[in-house]
C-alpha positions as CSV (number, residue, x, y, z in Angstrom):
1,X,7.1,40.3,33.5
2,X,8.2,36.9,32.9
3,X,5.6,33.6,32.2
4,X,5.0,31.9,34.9
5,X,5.4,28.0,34.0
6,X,2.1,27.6,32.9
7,X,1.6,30.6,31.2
8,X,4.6,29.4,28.8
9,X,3.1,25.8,29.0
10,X,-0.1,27.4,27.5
11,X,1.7,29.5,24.8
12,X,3.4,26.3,24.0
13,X,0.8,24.3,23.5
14,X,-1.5,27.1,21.6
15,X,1.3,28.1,19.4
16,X,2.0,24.0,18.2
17,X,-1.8,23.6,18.1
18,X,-2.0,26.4,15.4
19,X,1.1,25.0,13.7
20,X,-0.4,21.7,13.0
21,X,-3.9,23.0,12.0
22,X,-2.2,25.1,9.9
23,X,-0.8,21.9,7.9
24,X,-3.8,21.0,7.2
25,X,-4.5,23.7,5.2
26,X,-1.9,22.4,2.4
27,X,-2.7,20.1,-0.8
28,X,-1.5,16.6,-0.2
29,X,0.9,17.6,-3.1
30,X,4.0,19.2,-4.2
31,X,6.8,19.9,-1.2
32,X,8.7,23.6,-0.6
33,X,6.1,25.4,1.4
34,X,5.1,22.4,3.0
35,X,8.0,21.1,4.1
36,X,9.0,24.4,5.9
37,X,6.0,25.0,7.5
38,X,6.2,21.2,8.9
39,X,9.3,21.6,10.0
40,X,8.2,24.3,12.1
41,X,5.7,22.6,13.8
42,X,8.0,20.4,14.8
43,X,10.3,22.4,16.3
44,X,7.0,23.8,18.2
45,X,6.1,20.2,18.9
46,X,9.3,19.2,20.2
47,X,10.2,22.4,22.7
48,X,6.6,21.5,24.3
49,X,7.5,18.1,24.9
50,X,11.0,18.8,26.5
51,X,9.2,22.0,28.3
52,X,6.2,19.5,30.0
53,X,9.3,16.9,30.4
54,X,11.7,19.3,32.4
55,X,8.9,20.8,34.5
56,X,6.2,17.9,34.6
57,X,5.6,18.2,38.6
58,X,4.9,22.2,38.6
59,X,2.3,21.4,36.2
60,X,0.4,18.1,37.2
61,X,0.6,20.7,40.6
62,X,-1.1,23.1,38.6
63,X,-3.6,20.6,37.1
64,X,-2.1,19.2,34.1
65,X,-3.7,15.8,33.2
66,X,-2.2,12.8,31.8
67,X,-4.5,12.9,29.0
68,X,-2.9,16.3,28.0
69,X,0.7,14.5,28.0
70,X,-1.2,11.7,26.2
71,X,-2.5,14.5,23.1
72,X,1.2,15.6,22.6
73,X,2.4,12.5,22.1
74,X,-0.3,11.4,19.8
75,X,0.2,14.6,17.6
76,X,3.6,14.5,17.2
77,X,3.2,10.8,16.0
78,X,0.6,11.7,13.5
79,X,3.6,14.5,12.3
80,X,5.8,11.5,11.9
81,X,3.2,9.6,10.3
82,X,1.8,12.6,8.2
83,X,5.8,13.4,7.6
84,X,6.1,9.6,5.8
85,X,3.3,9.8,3.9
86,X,5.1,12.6,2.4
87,X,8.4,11.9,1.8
88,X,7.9,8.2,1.9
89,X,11.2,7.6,4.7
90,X,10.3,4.9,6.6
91,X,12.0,6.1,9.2
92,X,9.4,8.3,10.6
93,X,6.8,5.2,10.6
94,X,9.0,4.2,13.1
95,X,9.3,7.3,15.1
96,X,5.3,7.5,15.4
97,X,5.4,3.8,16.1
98,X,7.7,5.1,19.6
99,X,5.3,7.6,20.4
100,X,2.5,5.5,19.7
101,X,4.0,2.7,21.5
102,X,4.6,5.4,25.0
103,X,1.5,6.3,24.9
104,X,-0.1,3.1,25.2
105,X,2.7,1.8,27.8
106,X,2.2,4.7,30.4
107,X,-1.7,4.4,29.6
108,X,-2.0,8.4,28.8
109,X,-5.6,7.7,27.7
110,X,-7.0,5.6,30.3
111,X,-10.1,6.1,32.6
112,X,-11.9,8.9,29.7
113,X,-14.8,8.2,32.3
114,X,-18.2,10.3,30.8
115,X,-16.3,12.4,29.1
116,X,-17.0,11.8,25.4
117,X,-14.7,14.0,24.0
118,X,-11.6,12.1,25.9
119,X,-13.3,8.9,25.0
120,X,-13.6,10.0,21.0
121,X,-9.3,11.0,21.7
122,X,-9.1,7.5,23.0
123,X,-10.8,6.2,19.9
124,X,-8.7,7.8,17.2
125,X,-5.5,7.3,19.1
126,X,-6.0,3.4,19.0
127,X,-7.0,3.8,15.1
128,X,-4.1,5.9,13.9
129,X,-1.7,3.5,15.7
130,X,-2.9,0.2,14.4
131,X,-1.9,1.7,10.8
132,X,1.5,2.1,12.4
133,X,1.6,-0.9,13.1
134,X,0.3,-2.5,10.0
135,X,2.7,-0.8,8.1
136,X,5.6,-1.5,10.1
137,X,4.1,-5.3,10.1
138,X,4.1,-5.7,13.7
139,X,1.5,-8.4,13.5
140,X,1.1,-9.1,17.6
141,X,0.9,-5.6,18.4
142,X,-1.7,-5.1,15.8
143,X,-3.8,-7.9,17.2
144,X,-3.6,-6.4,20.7
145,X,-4.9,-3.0,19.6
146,X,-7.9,-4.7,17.8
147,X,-9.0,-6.0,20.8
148,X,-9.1,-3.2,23.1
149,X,-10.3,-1.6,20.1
150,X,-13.1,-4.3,20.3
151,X,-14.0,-3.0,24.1
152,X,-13.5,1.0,24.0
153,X,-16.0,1.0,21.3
154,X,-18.4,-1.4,23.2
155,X,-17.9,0.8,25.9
156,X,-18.3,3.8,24.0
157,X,-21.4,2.1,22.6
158,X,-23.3,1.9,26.0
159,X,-21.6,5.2,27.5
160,X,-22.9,7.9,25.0
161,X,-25.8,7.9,22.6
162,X,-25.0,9.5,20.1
163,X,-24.7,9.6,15.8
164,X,-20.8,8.4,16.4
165,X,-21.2,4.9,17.7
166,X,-22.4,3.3,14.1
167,X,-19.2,4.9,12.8
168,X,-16.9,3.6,15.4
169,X,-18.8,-0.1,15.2
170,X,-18.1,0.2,11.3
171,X,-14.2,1.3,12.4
172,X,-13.9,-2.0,13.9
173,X,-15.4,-4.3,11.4
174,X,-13.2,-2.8,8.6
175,X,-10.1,-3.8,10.7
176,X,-11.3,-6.9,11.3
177,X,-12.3,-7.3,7.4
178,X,-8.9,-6.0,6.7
179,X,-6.7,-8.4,8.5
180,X,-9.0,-11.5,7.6
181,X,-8.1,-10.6,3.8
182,X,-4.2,-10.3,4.5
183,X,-3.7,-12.7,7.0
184,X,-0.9,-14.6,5.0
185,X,1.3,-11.7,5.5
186,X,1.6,-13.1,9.5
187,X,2.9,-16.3,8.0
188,X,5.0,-14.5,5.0
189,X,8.7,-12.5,4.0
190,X,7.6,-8.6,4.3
191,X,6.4,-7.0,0.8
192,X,9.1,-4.6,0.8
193,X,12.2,-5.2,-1.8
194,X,15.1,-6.9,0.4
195,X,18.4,-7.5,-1.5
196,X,19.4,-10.7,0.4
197,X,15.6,-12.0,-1.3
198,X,15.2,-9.9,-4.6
199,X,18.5,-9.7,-5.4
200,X,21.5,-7.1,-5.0
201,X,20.5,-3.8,-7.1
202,X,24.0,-4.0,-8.6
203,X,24.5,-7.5,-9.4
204,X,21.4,-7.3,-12.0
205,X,23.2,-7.8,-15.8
206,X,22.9,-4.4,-17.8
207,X,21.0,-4.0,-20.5
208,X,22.9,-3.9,-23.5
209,X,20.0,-2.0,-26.5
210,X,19.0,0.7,-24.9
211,X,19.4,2.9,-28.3
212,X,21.0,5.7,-27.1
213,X,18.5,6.0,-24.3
214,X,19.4,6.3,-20.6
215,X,18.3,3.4,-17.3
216,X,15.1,5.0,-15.7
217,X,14.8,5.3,-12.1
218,X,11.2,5.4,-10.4
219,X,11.1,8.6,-8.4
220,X,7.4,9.5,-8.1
221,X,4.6,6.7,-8.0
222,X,0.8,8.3,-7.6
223,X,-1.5,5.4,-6.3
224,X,-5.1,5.4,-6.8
225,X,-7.6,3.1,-5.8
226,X,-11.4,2.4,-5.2
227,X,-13.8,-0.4,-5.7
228,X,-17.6,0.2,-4.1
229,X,-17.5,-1.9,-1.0
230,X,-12.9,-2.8,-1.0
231,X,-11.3,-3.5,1.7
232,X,-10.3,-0.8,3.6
233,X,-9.4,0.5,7.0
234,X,-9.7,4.2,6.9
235,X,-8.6,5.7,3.8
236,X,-5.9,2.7,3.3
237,X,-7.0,0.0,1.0
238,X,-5.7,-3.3,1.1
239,X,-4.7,-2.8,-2.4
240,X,-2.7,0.5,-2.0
241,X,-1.5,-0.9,1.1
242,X,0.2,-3.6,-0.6
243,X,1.4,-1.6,-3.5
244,X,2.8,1.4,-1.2
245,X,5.4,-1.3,0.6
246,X,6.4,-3.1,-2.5
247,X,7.7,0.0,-3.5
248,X,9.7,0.6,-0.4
249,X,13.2,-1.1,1.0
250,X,12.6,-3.3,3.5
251,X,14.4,-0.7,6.1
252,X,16.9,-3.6,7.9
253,X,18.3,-3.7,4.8
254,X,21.5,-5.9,4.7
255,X,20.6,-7.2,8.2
256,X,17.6,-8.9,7.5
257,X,17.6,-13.0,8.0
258,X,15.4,-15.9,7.1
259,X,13.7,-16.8,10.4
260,X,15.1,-19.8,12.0
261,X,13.3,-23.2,13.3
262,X,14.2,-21.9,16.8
263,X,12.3,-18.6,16.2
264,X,8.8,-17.9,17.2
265,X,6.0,-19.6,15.0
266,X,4.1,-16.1,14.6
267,X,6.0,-15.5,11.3
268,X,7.4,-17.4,8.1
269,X,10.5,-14.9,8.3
270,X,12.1,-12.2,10.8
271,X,13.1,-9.1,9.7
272,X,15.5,-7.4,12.7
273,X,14.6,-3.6,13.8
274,X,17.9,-2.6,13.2
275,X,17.8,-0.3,10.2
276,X,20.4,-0.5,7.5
277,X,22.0,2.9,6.9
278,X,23.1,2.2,3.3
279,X,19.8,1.8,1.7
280,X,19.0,4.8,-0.7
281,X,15.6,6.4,-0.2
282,X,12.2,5.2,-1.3
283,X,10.4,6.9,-4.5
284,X,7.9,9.1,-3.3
285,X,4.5,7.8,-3.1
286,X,1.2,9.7,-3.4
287,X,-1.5,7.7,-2.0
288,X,-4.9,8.6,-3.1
289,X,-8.3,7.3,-2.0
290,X,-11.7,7.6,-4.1
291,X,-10.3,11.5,-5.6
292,X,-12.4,13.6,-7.7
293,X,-10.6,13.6,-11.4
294,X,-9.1,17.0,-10.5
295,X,-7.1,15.9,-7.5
296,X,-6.0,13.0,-9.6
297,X,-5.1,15.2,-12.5
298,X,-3.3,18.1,-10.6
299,X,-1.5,14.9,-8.4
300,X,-0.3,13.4,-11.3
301,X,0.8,16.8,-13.0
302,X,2.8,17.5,-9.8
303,X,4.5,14.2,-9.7
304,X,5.4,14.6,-13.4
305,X,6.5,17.9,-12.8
306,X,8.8,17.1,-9.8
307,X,11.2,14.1,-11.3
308,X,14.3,14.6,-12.6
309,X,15.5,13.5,-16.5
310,X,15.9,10.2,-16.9
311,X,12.9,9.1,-14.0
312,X,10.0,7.7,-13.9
313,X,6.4,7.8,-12.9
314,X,4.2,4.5,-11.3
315,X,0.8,5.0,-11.9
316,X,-1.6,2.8,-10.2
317,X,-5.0,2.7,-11.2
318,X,-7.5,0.0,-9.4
319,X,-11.0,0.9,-10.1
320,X,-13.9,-0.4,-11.7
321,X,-15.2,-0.1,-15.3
322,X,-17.7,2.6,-15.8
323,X,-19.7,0.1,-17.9
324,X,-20.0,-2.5,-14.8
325,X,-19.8,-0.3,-12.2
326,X,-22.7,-0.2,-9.6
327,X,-23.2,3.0,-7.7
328,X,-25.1,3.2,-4.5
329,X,-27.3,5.2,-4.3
330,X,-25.6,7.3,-1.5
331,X,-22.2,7.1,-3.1
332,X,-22.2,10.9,-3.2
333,X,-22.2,11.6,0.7
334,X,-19.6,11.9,2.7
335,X,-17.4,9.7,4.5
336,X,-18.3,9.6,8.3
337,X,-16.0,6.6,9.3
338,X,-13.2,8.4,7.6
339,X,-14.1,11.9,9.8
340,X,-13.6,9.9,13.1
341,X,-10.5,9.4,12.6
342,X,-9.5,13.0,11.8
343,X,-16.9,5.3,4.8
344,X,-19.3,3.2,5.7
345,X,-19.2,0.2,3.5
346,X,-22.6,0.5,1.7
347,X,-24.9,-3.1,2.4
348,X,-25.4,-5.4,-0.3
349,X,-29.3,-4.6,-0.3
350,X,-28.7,-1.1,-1.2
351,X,-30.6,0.3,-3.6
352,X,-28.5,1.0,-6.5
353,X,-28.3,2.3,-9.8
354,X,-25.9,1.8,-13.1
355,X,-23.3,4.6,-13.8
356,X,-24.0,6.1,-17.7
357,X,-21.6,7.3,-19.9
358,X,-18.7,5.4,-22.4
359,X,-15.9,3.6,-21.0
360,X,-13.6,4.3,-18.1
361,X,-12.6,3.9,-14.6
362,X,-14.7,5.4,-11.5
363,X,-13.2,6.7,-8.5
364,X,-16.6,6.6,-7.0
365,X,-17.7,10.3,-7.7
366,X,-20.2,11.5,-10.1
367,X,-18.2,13.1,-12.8
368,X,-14.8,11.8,-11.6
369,X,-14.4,9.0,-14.0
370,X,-10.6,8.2,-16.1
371,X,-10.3,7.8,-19.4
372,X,-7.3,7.1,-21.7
373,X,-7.6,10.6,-22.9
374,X,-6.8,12.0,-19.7
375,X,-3.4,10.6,-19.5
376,X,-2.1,11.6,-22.8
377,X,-0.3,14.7,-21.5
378,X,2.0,12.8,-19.0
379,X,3.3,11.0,-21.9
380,X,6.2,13.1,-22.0
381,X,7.2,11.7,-19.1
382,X,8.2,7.9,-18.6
383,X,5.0,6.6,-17.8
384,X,4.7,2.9,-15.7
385,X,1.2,2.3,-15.7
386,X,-0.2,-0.6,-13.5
387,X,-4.1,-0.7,-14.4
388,X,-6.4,-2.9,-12.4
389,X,-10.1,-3.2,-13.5
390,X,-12.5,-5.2,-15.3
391,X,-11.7,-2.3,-18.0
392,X,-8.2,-1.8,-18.2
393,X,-8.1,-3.4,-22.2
394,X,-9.4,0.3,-22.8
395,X,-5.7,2.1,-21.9
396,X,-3.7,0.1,-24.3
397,X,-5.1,2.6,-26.8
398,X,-2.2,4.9,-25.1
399,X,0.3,2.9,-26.7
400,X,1.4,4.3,-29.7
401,X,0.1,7.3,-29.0
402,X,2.1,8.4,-26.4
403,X,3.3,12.6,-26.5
404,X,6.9,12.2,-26.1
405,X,8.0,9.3,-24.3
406,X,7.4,5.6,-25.1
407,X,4.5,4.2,-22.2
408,X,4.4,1.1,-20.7
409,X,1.6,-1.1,-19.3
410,X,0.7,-4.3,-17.3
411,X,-2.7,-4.6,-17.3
412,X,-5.3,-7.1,-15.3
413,X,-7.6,-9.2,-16.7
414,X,-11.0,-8.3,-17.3
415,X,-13.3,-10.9,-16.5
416,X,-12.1,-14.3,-13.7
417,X,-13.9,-17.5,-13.7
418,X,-16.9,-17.5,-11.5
419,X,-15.2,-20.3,-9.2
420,X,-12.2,-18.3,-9.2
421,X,-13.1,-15.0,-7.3
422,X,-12.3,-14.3,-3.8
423,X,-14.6,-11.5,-2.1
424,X,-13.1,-9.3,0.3
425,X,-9.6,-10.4,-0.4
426,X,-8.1,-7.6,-2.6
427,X,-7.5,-7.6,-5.9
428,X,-5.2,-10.8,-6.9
429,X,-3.8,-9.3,-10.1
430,X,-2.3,-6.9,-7.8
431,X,-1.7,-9.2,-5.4
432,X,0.6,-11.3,-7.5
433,X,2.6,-8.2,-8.6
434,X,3.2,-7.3,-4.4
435,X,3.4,-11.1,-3.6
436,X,3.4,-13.3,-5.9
437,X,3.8,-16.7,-3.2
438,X,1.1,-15.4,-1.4
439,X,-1.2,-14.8,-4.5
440,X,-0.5,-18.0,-6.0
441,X,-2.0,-19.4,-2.5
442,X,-5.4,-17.4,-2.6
443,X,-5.0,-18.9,-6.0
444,X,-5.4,-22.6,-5.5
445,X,-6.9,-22.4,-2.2
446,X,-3.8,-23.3,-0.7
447,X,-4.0,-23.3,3.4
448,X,-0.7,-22.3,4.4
449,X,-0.7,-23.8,8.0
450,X,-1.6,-27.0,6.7
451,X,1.3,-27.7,4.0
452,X,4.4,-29.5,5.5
453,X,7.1,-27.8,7.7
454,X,9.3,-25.6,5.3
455,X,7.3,-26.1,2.2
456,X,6.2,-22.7,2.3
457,X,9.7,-21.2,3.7
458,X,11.2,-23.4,0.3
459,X,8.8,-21.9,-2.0
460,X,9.1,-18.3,-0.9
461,X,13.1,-19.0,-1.5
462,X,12.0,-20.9,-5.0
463,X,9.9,-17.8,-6.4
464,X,12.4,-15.5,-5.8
465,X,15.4,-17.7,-7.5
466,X,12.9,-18.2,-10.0
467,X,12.2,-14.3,-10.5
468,X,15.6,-13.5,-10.8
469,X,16.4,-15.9,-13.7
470,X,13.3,-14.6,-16.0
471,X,15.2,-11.1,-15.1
472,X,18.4,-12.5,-16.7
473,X,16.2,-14.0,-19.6
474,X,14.4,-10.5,-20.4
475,X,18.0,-8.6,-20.0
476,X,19.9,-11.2,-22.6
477,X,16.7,-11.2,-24.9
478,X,17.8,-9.2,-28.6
479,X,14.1,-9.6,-28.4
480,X,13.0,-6.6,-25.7
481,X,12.2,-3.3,-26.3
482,X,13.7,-0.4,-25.2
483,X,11.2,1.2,-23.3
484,X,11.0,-2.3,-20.8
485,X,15.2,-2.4,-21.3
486,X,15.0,1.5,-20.0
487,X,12.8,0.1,-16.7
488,X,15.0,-3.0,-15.8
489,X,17.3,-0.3,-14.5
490,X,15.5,0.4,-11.2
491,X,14.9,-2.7,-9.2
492,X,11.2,-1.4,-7.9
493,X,10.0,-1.2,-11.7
494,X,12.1,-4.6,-12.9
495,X,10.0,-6.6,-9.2
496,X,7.2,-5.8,-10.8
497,X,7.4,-6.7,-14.4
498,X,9.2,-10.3,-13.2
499,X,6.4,-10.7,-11.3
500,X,4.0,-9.7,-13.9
501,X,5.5,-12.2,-15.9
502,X,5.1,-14.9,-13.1
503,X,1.6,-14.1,-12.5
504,X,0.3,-14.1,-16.3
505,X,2.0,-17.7,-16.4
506,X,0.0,-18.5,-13.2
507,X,-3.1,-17.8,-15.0
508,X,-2.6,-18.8,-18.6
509,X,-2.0,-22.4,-17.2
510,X,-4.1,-22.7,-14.3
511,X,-7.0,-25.1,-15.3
512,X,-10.1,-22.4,-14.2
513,X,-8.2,-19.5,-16.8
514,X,-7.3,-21.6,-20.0
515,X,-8.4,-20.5,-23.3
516,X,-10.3,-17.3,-21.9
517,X,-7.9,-14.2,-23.0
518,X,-10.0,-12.2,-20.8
519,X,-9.2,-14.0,-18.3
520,X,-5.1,-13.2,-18.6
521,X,-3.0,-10.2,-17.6
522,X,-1.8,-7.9,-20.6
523,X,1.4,-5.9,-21.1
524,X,2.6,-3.0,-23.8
525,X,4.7,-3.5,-25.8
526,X,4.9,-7.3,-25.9
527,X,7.7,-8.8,-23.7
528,X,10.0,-11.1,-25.9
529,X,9.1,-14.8,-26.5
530,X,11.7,-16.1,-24.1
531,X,9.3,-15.2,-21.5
532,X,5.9,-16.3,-23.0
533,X,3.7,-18.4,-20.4
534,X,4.4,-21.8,-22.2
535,X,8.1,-20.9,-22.9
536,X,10.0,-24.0,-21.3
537,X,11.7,-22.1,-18.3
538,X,8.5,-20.1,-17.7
539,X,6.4,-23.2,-17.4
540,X,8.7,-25.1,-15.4
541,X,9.3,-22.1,-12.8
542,X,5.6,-22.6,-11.9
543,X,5.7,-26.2,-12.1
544,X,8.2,-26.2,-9.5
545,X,6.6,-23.7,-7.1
546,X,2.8,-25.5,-7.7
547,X,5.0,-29.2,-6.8
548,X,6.4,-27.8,-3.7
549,X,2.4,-26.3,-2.5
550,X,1.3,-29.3,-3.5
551,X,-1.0,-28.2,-6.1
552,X,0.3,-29.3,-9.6
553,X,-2.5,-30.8,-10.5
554,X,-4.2,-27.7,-10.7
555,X,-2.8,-26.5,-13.8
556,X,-1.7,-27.8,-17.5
557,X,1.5,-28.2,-17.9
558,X,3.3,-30.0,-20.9
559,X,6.7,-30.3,-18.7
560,X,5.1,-33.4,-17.2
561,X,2.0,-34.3,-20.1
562,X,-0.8,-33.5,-17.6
C-alpha cells in the first residue's frame, strides 16, 4: 500500500532526524567516514525540503506547523555551518547564512506562545545565526539579531521559570561583550587575505636559498585557545575568531573594492557578495575550545597525519601559563551556556585557587596542561607554531630539538605594562598578527571615528604597502634561514610573519614597552637584521603609519630625534 503524504512526510523527517544525530556521534577530526555519512544527511535533508515544498498545502491541511518548516531550515543550515567548520569552504557559511536569513524573513519561529520547548528552538536559532553572520561580517544583520535576541530572552525570562534563563541572560551578555571588544572590524578591511590588499600570491619574489628544500604550503592549522574569563560567544573566542579568517581568502576574491566616499558610512571598506571562482581553497582549520590534552594530542596527530609532503601545520596556542594561572574553583563543571545552544563566565569574586605543577599552558582542565614535551613528535612535520601566553618563552626550548623537521615560532610577550593592558579585548599579540591597523589602534588608544576623513582608509592602504616591502626585504636577505625562506612560499604563513615583524617594531618602540624584553614578541630562528625593529625601513614604516593616526609622539623613534 502506498504512503499517504504524511506518512512519507513522517519517514522523511524521522529518517533525516536520525541522519544528523548520527553525525554527532563522530570526533571533530579526520574526514572519510564523516564526510560520507554527511553527505547522506544531506541528501535526506534536501528530499524533505523539496517533499514539504512540492506538497506544503496537503500538509499544513493535515496540521503541519510553520515552526516544523522553521526546524528544517535551521538544521540544514547548522549542516552547512557544521559542513565549513570542516572543510573550511566558505562557501557553505554562506549557504547557512540563506537558510538562516529565510527563516527569519518568513518568521518560521514566531508566536512560540507557552510552549518552552518552541521558545528554547527560537533561542538557539537566533544564536547559531548571529555566528553566521559574524563570520560572514554582516555587521547590521548581526546588530539586528542581538536585539531581538535582547527581547526573546526577556521574554523567555518572565514566561518560564526555570534553570535555563541564567544561561540564556549569560548568552546575551557574551554577545554583547563580544562585539564591544571587536567593534573596529565595523569600521575596518575584512581579516581575510585579499590579493588586491596583501598582494597577488604570484607576484611575491622567490626565494632563492632554500638548500635543496621545497616552498611549504599551509594545509592543516589546529587552533586552540582558552583564557579563564576570554571573550567568547559560545565556543568561539574572539581570538580564534580572528585567527580562523586570517587564514581564509576573502571569498570575492578579485572583485573586492575599496569602499567609496559615496558608499554607506557603516564600514571603512566593501567587500561585494559576488564570490570569485578562481581562488584556491582555504587550509583546513580545526578549531578547538578549552580541550582536554588528549583531544588536542589526537587533533594534532590527525592533522599531521593528513598533509601532504612539502605542507605545513599552524599551530595556535593562546592559553595561560600554569605558573600564573588562576583556576576557579568550579572550573571543572560543565559548560551550561555552551549546552543551550546544542560557559558561564566565572565572577571576579570567585573563590579561587593557584594551579600546581612546573610550567605550561592550561586549557582550563585539571590535568590538561601543554608542555614543550608534548609537541616533540610533530616535529617531523613542518611545524608553524603561533604561541600566545604569559609563558610562551618556555617553547623555544623546541628549537633545536626538533625530530625531523626544522620548527618555527613567533611567540608573545610575557609580561605588558600595567597601563598597557586592555581587558576584554582579546589578546593584542594576536591581534596584531590578524590586523595589525586595528591592533596598533587598541594600542595607542586611538578612537577611530574621531581621526580625520580618510586617515584611517590611508593607513589601512599604508600598512599593507608597508608589509609587502619588509616581504621583499626578508626574501632578498643572504641573511634568512631556510626554514622561514621554506614558509614565505604560502601567502597565509608569509601575512603572518610580516605582520609579526610589524607588530614586534610596534612594541620595541612604543614608549610604555622600551627596554622590558619581556615586554616584546619573540621569533625562532632569528629573522635577518634587515628586519630588526630599529633597522631604518622598519622604523620608518611605523613612523609613517603612527604620523598618519596621529600618534607619533607615542613612540621613540630616531628617524625624527624624538
Amino acid at each position: 500500500m502506498a504512503l499517504s503524504v504524511c506518512e512519507e512526510y513522517r519517514a522523511l523527517v524521522d529518517k533525516a532526524y536520525n541522519k544528523f544525530s548520527r553525525l554527532r556521534d563522530f570526533p571533530p577530526y579526520g574526514q572519510n567516514k564523516w564526510d560520507f555519512y554527511f553527505r547522506k544527511a544531506f541528501q535526506v535533508y534536501t528530499k524533505l525540503w523539496k517533499f514539504q515544498q512540492d506538497n506544503r498545502q496537503k500538509l499544513v491541511e493535515a496540521g503541519l506547523k510553520r515552526w516544523e518548516i522553521g526546524e528544517i531550515a535551521s538544521r540544514i543550515g547548522q549542516l552547512y555551518y557544521i559542513y565549513y567548520l570542516r572543510t573550511s569552504d566558505a562557501t557553505f557559511v554562506k549557504e547557512s547564512y540563506i537558510f538562516y536569513e529565510a527563516i527569519l524573513s518568513r518568521e518560521y519561529f514566531k508566536e512560540p506562545g507557552k510552549d518552552i520547548t518552541l521558545a528554547n528552538k527560537q533561542l538557539r536559532y537566533f544564536a547559531r545565526f548571529i555566528v553566521i553572520c559574524l563570520l560572514l561580517n554582516r555587521w547590521d544583520m548581526v546588530n539586528r539579531l542581538v536585539r531581538q535576541l535582547h527581547i526573546l530572552v526577556e521574554d523567555y525570562s518572565s514566561s518560564f521559570q526555570n534553570s535555563d534563563v541564567k544561561e540564556w541572560k549569560t548568552v546575551t551578555q557574551e554577545i554583547v561583550r563580544f562585539l564591544k571588544a571587536d567593534s573596529l572590524a565595523e569600521l575596518s578591511r575584512p581579516i581575510r587575505y585579499i590579493s588586491a590588499l596583501d598582494g597577488q600570491v604570484s607576484s611575491f619574489p622567490s626565494v632563492s636559498k632554500l638548500e635543496g628544500h621545497k616552498a611549504l604550503r599551509l594545509k592543516n592549522a589546529v587552533l586552540v585557545s582558552y583564557f579563564h574569563n576570554e571573550v567568547k560567544f559560545s565556543e568561539l573566542t574572539l581570538d580564534n575568531f580572528r585567527m580562523l579568517q586570517c587564514l581564509e581568502w576573502e571569498p570575492s576574491g578579485s572583485f573586492y573594492r575599496m569602499k567609496s566616499a559615496t558608499d554607506s558610512n557603516a564600514g571603512g571598506l566593501l567587500a561585494q557578495d559576488i564570490a570569485d571562482p578562481t581562488l584556491p581553497a582555504n587550509p583546513h582549520k580545526y578549531i578547538l575550545y578549552r580541550p582536554n590534552i588528549h583531544q588536542l594530542l589526537m587533533v594534532l596527530a590527525t592533522a599531521c597525519e593528513e598533509v601532504p609532503p612539502d605542507s605545513a601545520v599552524l599551530l595556535y596556542l593562546s592559553a595561560a601559563g600554569t605558573r600564573n594561572f588562576l583556576a576557579s574553583s568550579t572550573d571543572s563543571s560543565p559548560d551550561r551556556s555552551d549546552a543551550l545552544l546544542e560557559e558561564t563566565p566565572v565572577s571576579a569574586g570567585s573563590p579561587r585557587r593557584r594551579v600546581d605543577g612546573s610550567t605550561g599552558l592550561s586549557l582550563g582542565r585539571r590535568g590538561s596542561n601543554v608542555y614543550p614535551g608534548d609537541l616533540l613528535p610533530f616535529t617531523r612535520r613542518p611545524l608553524f607554531i603561533i604561541v600566545d601566553s604569559d609563558a610562551s618563552n618556555i617553547f623555544e626550548s623546541l628549537c633545536g630539538d626538533e625530530r625531523g623537521e626544522p620548527v618555527v615560532l613567533l611567540l608573545s610577550p610575557t609580561a605588558k605594562p600595567y597601563t598597557a593592558k586592555h581587558p576584554g579585548a582579546g589578546s593584542t599579540f594576536t591581534f596584531f598578527l590578524t590586523a595589525p591597523l586595528q591592533a596598533l589602534c587598541q594600542m595607542t588608544n586611538v578612537r577611530v571615528t574621531e581621526l580625520q576623513q580618510g586617515s584611517y582608509e590611508q593607513a589601512e592602504k599604508m600598512v599593507s604597502s608597508t608589509l609587502l616591502e619588509l616581504g621583499n626585504l626578508l626574501a632578498s636577505s643572504g641573511s634568512l634561514n631556510v626554514a622561514w625562506g621554506r614558509v614565505l612560499g604560502d601567502p597565509f604563513l608569509r601575512q603572518l610573519l610580516f605582520r609579526f615583524v610589524f607588530a614586534r617594531a610596534c612594541y620595541s618602540l612604543h614608549r610604555l614597552y622600551v627596554g622590558k624584553s619581556e615586554y616584546y614578541p619573540r621569533c625562532l630562528p632569528p629573522l635577518p637584521e634587515e628586519v630588526l625593529p630599529r633597522s631604518r625601513v622598519v622604523e620608518l614604516s611605523v613612523l609613517q603609519v603612527a604620523r598618519l593616526l596621529c600618534v607619533a609622539d607615542q613612540f621613540i623613534f630616531s628617524e625624527n630625534g624624538s
